[in-house]
C-alpha positions as CSV (number, residue, x, y, z in Angstrom):
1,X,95.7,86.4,146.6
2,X,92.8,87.6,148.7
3,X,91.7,90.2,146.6
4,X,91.8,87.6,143.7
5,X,89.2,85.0,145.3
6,X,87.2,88.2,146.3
7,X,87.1,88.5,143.0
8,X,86.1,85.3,141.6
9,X,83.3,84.9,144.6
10,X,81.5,88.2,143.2
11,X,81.8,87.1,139.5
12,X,80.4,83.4,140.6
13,X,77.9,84.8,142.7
14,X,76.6,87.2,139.9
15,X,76.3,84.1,137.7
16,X,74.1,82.3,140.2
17,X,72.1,86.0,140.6
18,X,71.9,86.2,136.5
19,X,72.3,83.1,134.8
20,X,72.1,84.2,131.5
21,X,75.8,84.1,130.5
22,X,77.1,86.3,128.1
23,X,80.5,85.8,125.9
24,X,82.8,88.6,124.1
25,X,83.0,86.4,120.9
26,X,85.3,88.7,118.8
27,X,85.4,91.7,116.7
28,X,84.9,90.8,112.8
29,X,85.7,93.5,109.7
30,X,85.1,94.0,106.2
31,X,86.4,96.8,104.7
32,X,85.3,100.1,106.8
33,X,82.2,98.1,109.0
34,X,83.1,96.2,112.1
35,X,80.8,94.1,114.2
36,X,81.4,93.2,117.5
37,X,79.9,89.7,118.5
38,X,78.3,88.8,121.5
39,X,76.6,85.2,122.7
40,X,73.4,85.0,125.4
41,X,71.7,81.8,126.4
42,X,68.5,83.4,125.7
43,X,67.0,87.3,124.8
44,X,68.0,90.1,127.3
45,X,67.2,93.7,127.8
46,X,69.7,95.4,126.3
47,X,70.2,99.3,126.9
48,X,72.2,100.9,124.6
49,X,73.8,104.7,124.6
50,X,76.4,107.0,122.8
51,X,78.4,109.7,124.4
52,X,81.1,112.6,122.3
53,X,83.2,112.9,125.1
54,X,84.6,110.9,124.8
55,X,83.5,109.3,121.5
56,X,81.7,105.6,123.1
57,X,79.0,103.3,123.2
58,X,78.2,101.3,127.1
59,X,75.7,98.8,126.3
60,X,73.7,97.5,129.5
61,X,72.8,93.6,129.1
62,X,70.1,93.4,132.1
63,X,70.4,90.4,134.1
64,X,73.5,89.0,132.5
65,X,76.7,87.7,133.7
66,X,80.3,87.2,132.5
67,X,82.5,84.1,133.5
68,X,85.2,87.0,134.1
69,X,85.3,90.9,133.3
70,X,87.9,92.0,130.5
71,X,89.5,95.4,129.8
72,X,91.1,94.8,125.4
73,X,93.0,97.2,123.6
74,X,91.8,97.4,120.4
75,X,92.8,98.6,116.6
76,X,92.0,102.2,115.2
77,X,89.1,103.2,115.1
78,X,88.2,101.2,118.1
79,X,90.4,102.2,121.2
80,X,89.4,99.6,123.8
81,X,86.3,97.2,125.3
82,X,85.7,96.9,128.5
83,X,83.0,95.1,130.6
84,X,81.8,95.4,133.8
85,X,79.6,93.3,136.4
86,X,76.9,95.5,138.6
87,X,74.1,94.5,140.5
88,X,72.0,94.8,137.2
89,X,73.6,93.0,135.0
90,X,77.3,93.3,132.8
91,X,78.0,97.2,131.2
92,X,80.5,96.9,128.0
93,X,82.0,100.2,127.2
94,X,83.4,100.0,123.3
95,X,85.5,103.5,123.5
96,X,87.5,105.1,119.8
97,X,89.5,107.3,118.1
98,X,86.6,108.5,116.0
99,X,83.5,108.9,115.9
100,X,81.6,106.0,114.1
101,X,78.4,105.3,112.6
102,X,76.4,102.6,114.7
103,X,73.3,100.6,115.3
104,X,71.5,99.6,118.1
105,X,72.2,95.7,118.6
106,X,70.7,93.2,116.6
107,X,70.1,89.9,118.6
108,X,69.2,86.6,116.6
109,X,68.3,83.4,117.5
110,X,70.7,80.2,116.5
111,X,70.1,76.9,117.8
112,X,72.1,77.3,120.3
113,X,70.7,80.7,121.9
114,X,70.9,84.0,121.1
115,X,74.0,86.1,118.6
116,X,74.4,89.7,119.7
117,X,75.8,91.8,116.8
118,X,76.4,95.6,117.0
119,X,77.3,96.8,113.9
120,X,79.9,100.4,113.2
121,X,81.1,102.1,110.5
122,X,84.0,104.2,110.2
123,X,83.3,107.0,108.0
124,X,85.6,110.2,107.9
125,X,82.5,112.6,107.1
126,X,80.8,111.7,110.6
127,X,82.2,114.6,113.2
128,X,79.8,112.9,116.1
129,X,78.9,109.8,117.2
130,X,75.5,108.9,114.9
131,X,72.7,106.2,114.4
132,X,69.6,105.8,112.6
133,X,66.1,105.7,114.5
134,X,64.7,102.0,114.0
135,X,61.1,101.6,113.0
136,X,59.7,98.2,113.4
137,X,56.4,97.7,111.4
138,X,54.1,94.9,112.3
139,X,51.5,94.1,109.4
140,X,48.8,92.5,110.8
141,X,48.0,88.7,110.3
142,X,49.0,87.3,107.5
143,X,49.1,83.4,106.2
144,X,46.8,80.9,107.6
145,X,45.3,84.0,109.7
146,X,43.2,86.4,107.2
147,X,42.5,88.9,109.8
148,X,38.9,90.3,109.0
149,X,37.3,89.2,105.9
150,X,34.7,91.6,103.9
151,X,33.2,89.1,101.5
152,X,30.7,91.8,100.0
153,X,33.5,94.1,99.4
154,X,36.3,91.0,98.6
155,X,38.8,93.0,100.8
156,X,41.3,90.6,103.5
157,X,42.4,92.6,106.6
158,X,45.8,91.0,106.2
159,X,46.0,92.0,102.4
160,X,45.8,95.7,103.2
161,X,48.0,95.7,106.2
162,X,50.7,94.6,104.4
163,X,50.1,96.9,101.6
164,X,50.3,99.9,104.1
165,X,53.0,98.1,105.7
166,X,55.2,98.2,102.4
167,X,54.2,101.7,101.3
168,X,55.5,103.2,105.4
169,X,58.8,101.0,104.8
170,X,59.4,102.5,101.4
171,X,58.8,105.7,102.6
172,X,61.1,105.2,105.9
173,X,64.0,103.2,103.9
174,X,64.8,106.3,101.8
175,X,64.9,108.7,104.1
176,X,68.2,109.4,105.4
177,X,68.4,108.7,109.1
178,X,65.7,105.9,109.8
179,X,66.3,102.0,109.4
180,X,62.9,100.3,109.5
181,X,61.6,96.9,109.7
182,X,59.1,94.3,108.3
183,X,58.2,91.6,110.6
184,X,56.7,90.3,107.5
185,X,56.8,91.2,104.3
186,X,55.0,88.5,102.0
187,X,51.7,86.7,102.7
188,X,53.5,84.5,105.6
189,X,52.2,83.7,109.2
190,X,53.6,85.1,111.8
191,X,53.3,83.8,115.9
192,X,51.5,86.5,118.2
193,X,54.7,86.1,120.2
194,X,57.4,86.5,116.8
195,X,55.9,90.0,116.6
196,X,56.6,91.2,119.9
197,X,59.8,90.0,120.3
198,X,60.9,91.4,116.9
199,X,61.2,94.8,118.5
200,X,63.7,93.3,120.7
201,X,65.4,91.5,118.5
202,X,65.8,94.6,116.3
203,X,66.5,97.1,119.1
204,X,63.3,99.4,117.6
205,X,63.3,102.8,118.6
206,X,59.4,102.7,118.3
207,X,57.1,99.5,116.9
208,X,54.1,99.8,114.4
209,X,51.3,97.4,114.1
210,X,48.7,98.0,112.0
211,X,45.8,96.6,111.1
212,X,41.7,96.6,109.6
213,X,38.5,95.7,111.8
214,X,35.3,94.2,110.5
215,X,31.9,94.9,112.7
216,X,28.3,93.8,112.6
217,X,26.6,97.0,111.5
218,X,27.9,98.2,108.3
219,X,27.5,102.1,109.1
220,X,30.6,101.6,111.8
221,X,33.3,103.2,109.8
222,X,36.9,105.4,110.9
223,X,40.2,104.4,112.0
224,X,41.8,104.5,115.4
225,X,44.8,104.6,117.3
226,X,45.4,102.3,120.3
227,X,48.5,101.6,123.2
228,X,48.7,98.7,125.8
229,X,47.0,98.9,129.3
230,X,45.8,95.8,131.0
231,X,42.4,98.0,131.4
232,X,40.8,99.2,128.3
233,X,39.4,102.9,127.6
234,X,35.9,101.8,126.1
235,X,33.3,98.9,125.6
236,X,34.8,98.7,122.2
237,X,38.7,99.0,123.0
238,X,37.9,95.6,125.4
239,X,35.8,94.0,122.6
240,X,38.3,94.7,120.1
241,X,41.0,93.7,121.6
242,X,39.4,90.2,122.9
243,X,39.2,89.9,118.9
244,X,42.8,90.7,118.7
245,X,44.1,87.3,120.4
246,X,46.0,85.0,118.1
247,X,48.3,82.4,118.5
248,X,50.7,82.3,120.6
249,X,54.1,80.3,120.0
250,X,56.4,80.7,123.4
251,X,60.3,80.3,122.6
252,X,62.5,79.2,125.3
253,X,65.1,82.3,124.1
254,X,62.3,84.8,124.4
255,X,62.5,88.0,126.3
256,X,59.7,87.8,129.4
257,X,58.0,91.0,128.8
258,X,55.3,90.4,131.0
259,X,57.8,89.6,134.1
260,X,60.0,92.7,133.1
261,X,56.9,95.2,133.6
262,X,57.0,94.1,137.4
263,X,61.3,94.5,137.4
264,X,61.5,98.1,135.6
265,X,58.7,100.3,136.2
266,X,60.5,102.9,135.5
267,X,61.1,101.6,132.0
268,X,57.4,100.8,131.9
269,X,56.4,104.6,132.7
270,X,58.4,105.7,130.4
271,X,57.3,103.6,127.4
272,X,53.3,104.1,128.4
273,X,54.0,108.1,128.1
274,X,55.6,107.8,125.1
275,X,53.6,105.2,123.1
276,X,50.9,107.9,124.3
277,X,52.8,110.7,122.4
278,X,53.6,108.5,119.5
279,X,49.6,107.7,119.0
280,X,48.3,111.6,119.5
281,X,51.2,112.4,116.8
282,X,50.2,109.8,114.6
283,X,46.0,110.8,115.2
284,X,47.0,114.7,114.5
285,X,47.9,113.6,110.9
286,X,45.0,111.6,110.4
287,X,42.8,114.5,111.6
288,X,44.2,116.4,108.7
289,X,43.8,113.6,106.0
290,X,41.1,114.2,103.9
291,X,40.3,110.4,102.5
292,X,40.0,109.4,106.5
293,X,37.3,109.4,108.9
294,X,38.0,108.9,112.6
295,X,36.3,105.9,114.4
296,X,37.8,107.1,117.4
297,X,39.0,111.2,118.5
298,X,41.1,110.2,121.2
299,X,43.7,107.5,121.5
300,X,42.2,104.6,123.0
301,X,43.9,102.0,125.6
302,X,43.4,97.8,125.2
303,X,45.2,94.6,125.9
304,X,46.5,94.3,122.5
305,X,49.7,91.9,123.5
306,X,51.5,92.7,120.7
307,X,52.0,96.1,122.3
308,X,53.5,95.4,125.5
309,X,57.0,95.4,124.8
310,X,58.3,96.9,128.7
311,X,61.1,99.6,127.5
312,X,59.6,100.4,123.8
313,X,56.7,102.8,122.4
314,X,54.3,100.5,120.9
315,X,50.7,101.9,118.9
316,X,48.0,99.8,116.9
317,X,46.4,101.7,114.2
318,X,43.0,100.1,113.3
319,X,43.1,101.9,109.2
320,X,39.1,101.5,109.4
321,X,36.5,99.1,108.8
322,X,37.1,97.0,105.8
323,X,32.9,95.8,106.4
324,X,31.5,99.6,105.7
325,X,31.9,100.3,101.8
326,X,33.2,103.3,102.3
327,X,36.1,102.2,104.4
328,X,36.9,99.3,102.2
329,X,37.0,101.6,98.5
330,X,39.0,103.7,100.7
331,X,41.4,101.1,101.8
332,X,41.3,99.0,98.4
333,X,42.9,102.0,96.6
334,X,46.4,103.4,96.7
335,X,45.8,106.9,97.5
336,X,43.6,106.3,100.4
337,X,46.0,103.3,101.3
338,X,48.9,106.1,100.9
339,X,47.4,108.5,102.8
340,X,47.5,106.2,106.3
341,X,51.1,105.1,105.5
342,X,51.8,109.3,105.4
343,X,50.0,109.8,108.1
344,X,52.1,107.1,110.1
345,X,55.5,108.5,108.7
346,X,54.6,112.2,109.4
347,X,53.8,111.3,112.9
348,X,56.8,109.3,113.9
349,X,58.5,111.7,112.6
350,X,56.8,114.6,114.7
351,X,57.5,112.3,117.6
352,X,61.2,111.9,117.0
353,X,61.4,115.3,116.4
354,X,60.3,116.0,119.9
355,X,62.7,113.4,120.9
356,X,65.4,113.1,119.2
357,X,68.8,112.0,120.9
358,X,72.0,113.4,120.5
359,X,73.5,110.4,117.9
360,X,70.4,111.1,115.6
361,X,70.5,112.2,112.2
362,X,67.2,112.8,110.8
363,X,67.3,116.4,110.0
364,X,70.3,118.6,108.4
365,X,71.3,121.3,110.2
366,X,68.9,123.5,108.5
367,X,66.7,121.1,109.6
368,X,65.8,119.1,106.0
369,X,64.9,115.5,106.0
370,X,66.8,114.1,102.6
371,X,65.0,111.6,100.7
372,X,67.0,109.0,98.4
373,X,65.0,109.3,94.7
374,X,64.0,105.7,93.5
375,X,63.5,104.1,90.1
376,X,59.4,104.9,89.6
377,X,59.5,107.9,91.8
378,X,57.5,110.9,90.5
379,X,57.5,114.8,92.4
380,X,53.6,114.6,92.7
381,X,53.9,111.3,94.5
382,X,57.0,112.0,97.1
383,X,54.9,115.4,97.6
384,X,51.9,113.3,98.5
385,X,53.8,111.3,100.9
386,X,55.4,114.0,103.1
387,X,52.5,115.7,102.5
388,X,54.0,118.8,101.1
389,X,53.7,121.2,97.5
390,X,55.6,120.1,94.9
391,X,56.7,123.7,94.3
392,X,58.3,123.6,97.6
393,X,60.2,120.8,96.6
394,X,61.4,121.9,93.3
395,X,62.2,125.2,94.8
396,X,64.3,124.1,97.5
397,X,66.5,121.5,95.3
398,X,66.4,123.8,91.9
399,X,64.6,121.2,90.0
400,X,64.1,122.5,86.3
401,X,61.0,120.4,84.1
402,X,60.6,118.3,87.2
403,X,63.6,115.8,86.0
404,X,64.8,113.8,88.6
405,X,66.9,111.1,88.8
406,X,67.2,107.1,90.9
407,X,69.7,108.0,93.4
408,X,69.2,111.5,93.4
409,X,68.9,113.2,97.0
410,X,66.5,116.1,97.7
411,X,65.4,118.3,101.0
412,X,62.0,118.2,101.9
413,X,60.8,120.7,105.0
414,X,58.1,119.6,106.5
């Protein structure tokens, strides 16, 4: 009996400590996909992990409490859930049988707060616990807010963001082992705030956000790569970034990112050094792209606030200057439009190469990426786009007269 109020006292007084409640809601299935269900009263932290041995997943809701802790059998391929309360928050552990394929939790906002969903799939192929790495791309503007407006070229900043924006998500989507992201994909408005907290509600791996800039003297020209610091790098870093400010719509639900910085530094650290590695991989392949000039050698540090997620690499790529004419033919055409969009895929993928985690499966073990043939596709253009020969591509998947097929899957080394 005493060891039982002992036990109520810490659960209550971990609700007063963390009163955003969290609720098991169930386990739903169709077919060979199961998703386990979860309720908050508003967006958490969430830090999610795999392990082999044994085969599980421990999700770590930051600063969120459970009326009670629970230990539940479950159904093959799922063995058992079990939560527990810490000082920083509630842990589930989701242990099976098998290994599954998952993803990171999704977390969307109802009336009524916030739906947790993490989503498996049983598949017999899989001999290790897997995921894909999720992209989030932000297309700047958009709507009611144009972005940067070249009247004497008749380009829209938010025109061509979303243009790059839609050729990186193609490119992403059919490659095995990434699941990317549009925080917009039409000509919509989206709140300063909305993109941000998109990362979090899609548990992104890394977040994109790119954009155009527009300047008084039409010789400025170049694109550049920038990450969040509360100090900026250059004169023009700070004066960009002032430009940078949009609206701002704040949600009761919404993650405090700014607080968070100040609760997990470590976190913080972590996600300045690698948003710094992400840029310098991304700038490397725009060095080598021949429609590009840079604006700036170096990547460059601003208060861009769409950037400071606390636990996630964030860049801003500025594609160039839509008011010099060079910049905006460049941009108003599809190759020089595809050649950022390549140079953003090859560098997140150099980056996830240098980090990739144990449950990722971006490369074979001969270490191919495998692209998913589409209806349109041609060799010269998916050689274009990873930036390799076509003759390496025919002559590692034996293609004879260049036929290929929608649905067709080939290896590309790069």
């Amino acid at each position: 009996m005493k060891k039982n109020l002992i036990v109520v006292f810490i659960l209550s007084l971990h609700q007063m400590i963390f009163p955003n409640q969290l609720i098991f809601e169930g386990v739903n299935k169709q077919n060979e996909v199961y998703n386990l269900e979860f309720s908050l009263e508003k967006t958490a932290l969430i830090v999610s992990q795999s392990s082999n041995s044994p085969f599980s997943i421990s999700l770590e809701f930051k600063e969120s409490s459970l009326e009670e802790d629970f230990d539940l059998k479950q159904n093959y391929p799922l063995k058992n859930i079990k939560s527990t309360s810490s000082e920083n928050g509630t842990k589930i552990e989701i242990s099976f049988y098998e290994p599954v394929l998952w993803q990171k939790p999704q977390q969307i906002k109802t009336e009524n707060g916030i739906k947790v969903s993490l989503s498996l799939e049983h598949n017999k192929k899989i001999k290790k616990m897997t995921r894909e790495a999720i992209v989030v791309i932000d297309a700047g503007h958009g709507g009611r807010d144009p972005g940067a407006i070249a009247k004497s070229h008749n380009v829209i900043e938010k025109d061509i963001t979303l243009l790059i924006a839609n050729e990186l998500f193609r490119t992403l989507k059919n490659t095995d082992g990434y699941k990317p992201f549009l925080v917009r994909d039409d000509d919509s408005f989206v709140y300063l705030d909305q993109r941000y907290q998109s990362i979090r509600q899609n548990s992104g791996d890394v977040f994109i956000s790119i954009h155009a800039d527009a300047f008084s003297l039409p010789s400025v020209k170049g694109a550049a790569i920038y990450i969040w610091s509360e100090e900026a790098s250059s004169n023009s870093a700070r004066n960009l970034s002032s430009k940078r400010v949009s609206s701002i719509k704040v949600d009761k639900f919404d993650f405090d990112e700014d607080l968070a910085r100040s609760k997990y530094p470590d976190l913080y650290e972590a996600k300045k050094n690698k948003s710094l590695q992400l840029g310098e991989k991304i700038l490397d392949q725009l060095k080598r792209d021949p429609y590009t000039h840079l604006h700036k050698k170096r990547v460059e540090y601003a208060d861009f606030r769409v950037l400071k997620s606390v636990d996630t690499p964030s860049v801003l790529i500025e594609s160039g200057f839509i008011s010099n004419s060079e910049d905006a033919k460049r941009l108003k055409g599809k190759p020089g439009r595809r050649m950022i969009a390549r140079s953003i895929f090859l560098g997140v993928n150099n980056y996830f190469k240098e980090n990739l985690e144990d449950d990722f499966f971006i490369y074979d073990s001969e270490g191919y990426l495998t692209y998913t043939i589409q209806k349109g596709d041609v060799l010269s253009e998916i050689a274009i786009r990873f930036g390799v020969p076509v003759m390496d591509i025919i002559n590692t998947n034996l293609i004879r007269d260049e036929a290929i097929f929608p649905g067709q899957k080939i290896k590309i080394k790069i």
